[in-house]
ZADREN-596570 format. One record per residue (C-alpha): x, y, z. Coordinates in steps of 0.001 Angstrom, whole numbers, padded with zeros to 6 digits, always signed. Layout:
REM ZADREN-596570
XYZ;...
END
This chain:
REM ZADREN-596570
+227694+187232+093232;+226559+183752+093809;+227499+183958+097790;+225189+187246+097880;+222462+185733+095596;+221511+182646+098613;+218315+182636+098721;+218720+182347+102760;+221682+184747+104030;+222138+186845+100791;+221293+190532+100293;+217747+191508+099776;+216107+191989+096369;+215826+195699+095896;+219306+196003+097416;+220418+193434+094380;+218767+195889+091667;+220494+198820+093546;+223566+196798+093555;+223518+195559+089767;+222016+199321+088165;+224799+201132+090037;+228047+199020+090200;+227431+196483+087416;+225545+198279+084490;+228223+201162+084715;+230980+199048+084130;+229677+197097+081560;+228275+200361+079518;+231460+201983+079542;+232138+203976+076903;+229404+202153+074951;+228552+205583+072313;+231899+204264+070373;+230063+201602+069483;+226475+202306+070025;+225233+204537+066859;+223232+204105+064054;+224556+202175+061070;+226666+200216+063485;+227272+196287+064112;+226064+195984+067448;+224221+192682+067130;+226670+190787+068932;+227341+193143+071724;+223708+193477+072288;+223403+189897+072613;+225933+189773+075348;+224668+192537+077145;+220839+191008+076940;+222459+187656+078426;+223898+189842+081165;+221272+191369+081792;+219135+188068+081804;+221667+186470+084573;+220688+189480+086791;+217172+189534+086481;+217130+185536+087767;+219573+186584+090423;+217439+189469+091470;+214360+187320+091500;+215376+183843+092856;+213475+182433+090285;+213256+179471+087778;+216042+179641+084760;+212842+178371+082647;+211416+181820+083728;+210366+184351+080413;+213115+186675+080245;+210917+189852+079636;+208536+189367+082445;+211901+188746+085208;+212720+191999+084291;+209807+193757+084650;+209374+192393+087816;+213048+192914+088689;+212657+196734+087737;+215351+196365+084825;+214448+198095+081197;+215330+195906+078131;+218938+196889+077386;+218143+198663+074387;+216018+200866+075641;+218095+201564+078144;+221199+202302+076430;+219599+204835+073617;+218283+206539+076983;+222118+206913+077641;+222861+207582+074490;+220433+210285+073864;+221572+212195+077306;+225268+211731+075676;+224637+213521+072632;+222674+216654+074658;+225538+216928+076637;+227601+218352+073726;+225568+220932+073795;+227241+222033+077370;+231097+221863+075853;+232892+224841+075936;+233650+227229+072579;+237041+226469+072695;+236442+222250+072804;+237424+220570+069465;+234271+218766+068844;+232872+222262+067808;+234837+222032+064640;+233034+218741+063431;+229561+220121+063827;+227263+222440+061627;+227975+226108+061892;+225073+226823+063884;+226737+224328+066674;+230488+225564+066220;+230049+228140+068982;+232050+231132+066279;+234620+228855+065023;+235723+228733+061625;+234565+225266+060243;+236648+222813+060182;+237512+220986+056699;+235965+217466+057765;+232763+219394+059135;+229732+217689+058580;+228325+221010+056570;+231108+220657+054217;+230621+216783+052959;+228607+215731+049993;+225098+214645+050704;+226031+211346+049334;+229135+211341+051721;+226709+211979+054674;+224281+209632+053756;+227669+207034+054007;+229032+208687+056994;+228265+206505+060508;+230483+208384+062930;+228518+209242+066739;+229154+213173+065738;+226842+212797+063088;+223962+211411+066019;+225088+214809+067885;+224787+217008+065317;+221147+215764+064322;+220613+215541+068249;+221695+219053+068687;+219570+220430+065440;+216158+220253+067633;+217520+221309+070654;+218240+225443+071889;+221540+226613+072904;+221143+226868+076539;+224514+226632+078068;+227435+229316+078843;+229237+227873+081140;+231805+230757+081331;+229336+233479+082209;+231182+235620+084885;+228407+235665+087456;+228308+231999+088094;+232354+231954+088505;+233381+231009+092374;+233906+234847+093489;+231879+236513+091555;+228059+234945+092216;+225632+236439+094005;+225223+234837+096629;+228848+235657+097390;+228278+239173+097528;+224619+239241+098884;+224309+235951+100902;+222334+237923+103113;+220068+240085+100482;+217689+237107+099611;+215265+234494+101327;+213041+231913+100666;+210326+230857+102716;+207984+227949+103146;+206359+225354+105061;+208932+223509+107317;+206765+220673+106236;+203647+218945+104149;+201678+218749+107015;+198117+220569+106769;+198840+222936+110075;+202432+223760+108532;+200823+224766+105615;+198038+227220+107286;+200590+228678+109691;+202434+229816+106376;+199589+230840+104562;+199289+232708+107602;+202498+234504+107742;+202286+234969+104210;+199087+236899+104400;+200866+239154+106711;+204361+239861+104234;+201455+240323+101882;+199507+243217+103640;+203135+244516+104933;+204161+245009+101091;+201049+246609+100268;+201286+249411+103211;+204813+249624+103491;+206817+252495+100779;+208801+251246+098557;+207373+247746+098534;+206337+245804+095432;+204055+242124+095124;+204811+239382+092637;+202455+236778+092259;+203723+234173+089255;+202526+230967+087835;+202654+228928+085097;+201073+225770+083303;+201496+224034+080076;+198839+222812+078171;+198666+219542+075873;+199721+221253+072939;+202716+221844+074983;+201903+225268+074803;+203691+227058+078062;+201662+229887+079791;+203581+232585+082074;+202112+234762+083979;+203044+237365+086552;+200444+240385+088537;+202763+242637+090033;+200591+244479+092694;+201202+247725+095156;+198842+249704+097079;+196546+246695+096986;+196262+246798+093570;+197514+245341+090281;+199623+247576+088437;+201112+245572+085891;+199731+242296+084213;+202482+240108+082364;+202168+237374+080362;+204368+235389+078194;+203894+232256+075746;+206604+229312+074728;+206430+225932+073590;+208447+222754+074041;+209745+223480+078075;+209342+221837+081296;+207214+223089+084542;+210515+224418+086107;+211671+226347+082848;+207479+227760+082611;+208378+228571+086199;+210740+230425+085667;+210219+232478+082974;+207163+233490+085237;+209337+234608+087973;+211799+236374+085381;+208496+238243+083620;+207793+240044+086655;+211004+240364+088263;+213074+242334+085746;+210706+244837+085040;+209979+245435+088374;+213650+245840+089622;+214273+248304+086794;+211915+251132+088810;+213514+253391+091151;+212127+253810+094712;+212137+250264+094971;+214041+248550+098219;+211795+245272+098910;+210473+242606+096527;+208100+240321+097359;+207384+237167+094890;+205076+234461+095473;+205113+231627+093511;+204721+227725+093802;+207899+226668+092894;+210311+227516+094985;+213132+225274+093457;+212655+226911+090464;+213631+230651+092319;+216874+228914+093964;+217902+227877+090517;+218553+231291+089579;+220844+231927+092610;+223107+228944+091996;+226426+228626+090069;+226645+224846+088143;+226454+224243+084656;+222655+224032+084207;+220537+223400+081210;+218546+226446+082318;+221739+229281+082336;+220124+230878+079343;+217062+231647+081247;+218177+232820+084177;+221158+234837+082792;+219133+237983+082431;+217153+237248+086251;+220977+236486+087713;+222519+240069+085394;+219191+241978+086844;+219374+240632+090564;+223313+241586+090910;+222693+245193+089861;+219590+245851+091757;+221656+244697+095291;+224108+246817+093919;+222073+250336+093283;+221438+250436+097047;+222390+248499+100109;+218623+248134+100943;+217782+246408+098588;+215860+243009+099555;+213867+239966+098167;+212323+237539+099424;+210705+234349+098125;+207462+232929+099673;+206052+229210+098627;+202261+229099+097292;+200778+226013+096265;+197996+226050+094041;+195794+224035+096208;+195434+226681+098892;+193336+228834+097222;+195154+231864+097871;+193175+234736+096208;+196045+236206+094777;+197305+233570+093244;+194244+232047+092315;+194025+235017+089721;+196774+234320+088231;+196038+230514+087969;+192896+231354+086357;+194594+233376+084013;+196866+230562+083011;+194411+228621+082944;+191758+230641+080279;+194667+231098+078062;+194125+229332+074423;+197606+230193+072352;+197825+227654+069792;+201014+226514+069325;+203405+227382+066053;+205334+224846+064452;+208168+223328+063493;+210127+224988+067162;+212966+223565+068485;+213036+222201+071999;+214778+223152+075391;+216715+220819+076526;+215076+219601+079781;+212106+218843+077525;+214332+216962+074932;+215284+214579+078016;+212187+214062+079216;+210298+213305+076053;+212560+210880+075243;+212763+209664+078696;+208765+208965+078250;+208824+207732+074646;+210938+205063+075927;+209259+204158+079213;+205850+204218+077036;+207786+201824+074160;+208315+199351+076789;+205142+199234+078544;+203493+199082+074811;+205917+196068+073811;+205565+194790+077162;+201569+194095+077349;+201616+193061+073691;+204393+190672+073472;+204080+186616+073763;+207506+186368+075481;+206743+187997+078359;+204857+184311+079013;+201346+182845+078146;+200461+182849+082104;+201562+186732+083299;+199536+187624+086089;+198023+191569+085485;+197208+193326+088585;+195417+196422+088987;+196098+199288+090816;+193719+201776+093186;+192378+202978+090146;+191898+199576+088693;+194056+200206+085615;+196612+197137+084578;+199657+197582+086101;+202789+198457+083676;+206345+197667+084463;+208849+200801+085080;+212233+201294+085860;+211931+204432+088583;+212192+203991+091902;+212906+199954+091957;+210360+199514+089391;+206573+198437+089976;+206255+195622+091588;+209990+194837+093383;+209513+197914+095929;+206550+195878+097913;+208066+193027+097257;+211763+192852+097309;+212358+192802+101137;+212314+189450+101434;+213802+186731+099070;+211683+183845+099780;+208508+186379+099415;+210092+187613+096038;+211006+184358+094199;+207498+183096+095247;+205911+186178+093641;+208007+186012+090936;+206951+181835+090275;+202929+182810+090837;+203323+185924+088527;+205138+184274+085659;+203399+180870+086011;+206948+178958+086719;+205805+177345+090000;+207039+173522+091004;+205305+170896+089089;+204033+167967+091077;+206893+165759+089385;+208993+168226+090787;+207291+168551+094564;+207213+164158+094703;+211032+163896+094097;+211990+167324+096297;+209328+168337+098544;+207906+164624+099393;+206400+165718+102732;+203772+168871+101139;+200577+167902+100172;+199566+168150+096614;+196260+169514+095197;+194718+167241+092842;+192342+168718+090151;+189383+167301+090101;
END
């Protein structure tokens, strides 16, 4: 580490942080959750791993040793420790949520998370509530994890089995189309073509128009909405209402809200559905373990037997983004837009949304402690961005200020000094840099 931390022939900062987040943190996190739960004694640990993490940040930076711990690792890209590992931790506990029935874990949890199985007689339900007030075991985090969350996994389904997926059957029964790229003449070309499918499914037999969107409000309110046209008209207008979800999952329950009904007609051979999400639309053709198999279970269950009722049998998938304008879809925007459901509470989240949230209460934790706290040094320089807002430290992509900074190590350590305030002294300049001039205040 030293030999690749000269500040002359070493690596390059951001290639450090890449280094230390992906080889380093991994192997010193390992199998942290025994440890890591709530009633447990993790000062010590936490110490260590905050010294680690310390050491990395000045090796990162090339900076002073003197240097405020908090504001080297802001600038380094690296989240306080803590907050990093109950970001693990959280993601750890969802994850039971993706276990098969038959895994032994179920036993240990409430009823509603034992997946069918008889309870177990060291369940959680069946303690005392003084004995689970006592109790610090990590199954107790899950199981209070898992209360707020939907079941959303079924990992066994027999569509998503190697075999027996769509797109094994009917690789050729499906496409999705949009711009080849982000470019502004891409993007009319397409609009272009897509005006053409458009008037094709309108004069064609047998064709039917989906146009879906979606948006969520700040109530967290999701609005889904799908016209289905033919003949140039609308014939049906769907619309559908959740709470707690992500874009993708508002997405899709668009896309499912006018596909399903419409594949149930007869005299039906080619789909058309326009939406602006077209990673949400290739989710339902794939065959992982997703967080979203719930949803797209009855789309997938739909899709297979409408390929199967007849061999011609087609849909397609064209990309729409919001910003074009498109008339058809700007209906439906508006539509999502003038919608005013309030939401209904207490309702449980999905579990994209349980990630994120608590991916964002703990970015916006930091950045809170961050700008109020004394240690991150008297002297912190605050820049501004385009906007002229006060820039806040984050951990995504290399963090704030290391990206534009961390290509050089000279350019970074010198940053580093200026932001933080550490910069040589001019006791320090007369006995090591003799020959530069110094500034005298006058």
């Amino acid at each position: 580490m030293k030999m690749l931390g000269n500040s002359s022939r070493s690596i390059l900062p951001i290639q450090k942080q890449l280094l230390y987040r992906t080889c380093i943190l991994p192997i010193a996190l390992y199998r942290f959750n025994l440890w890591f739960f709530k009633g447990a004694p993790i000062v010590r640990n936490i110490n260590e791993l905050k010294r680690m993490q310390r050491k990395a940040a000045l090796w990162i930076t090339g900076t002073f040793r003197t240097s405020p711990s908090d504001s080297i690792k802001a600038i380094a890209g690296l989240i306080p420790i803590t907050l990093h590992m109950r970001k693990l931790n959280g993601r750890h506990h969802l994850r039971y949520g993706s276990i098969p029935s038959t895994h032994a874990i179920n036993l240990l949890l409430d009823s509603q998370h034992a997946k069918n199985h008889p309870p177990h007689k060291t369940t959680i339900s069946k303690l005392t509530d003084k004995q689970q007030f006592n109790l610090k075991s990590p199954i107790k985090d899950v199981n209070e994890c898992l209360n707020g969350v939907r079941e959303c996994f079924n990992p066994l389904f027999l569509l998503f089995s190697l075999g027996s997926r769509v797109v094994d059957y009917f690789p050729s029964r499906f496409s999705f189309h949009s711009p080849s790229s982000s470019s502004d003449e891409d993007l009319y070309l397409h609009l272009q073509n897509l005006n053409q499918a458009f008037r094709s499914s309108q004069t064609a037999p047998h064709n039917i128009a989906i146009v879906a969107d979606r948006g969520i409000k700040k109530s967290q309110v999701a609005t889904a909405v799908a016209h289905i046209w033919s003949e140039n008209s609308i014939v049906q207008c769907l619309q559908a209402n959740s709470i707690n979800v992500t874009l993708i999952e508002a997405e899709l329950m668009a896309i499912r809200l006018g596909l399903i009904p419409t594949m149930e007609e007869e005299n039906v051979h080619n789909i058309i559905v326009i939406t602006d999400s077209i990673a949400a639309a290739k989710k339902v053709f794939e065959f992982k373990t997703d967080p979203l198999q719930n949803m797209f279970i009855p789309v997938t269950s739909a899709i297979d037997s409408f390929f199967r009722k007849d061999g011609r049998n087609k849909i397609q998938f064209w990309f729409c983004p919001s910003k074009a304008k498109w008339p058809k879809h700007k209906l439906v925007d508006d539509q999502v837009k003038a919608d005013k459901c309030a939401p209904i509470f207490p309702s449980k989240e999905s579990y994209l949304f349980n990630k994120k949230k608590e991916c964002d209460n703990i970015l916006s934790e930091w950045q809170d402690s961050f700008m109020s706290n004394p240690k991150r040094g008297q002297l912190f320089l605050d820049f501004e961005d385009e906007n002229k807002k006060v820039i806040k430290p984050t951990y995504a992509k290399g963090g704030s200020w290391l990206p534009s900074i961390g290509f050089t190590n000279s350019l970074c350590a010198r940053f580093t000094r200026m932001t933080t305030g550490h910069t040589p002294i001019g006791e320090y300049r007369q006995i090591f840099l003799p020959h530069l001039p110094i500034c005298h205040k006058k």
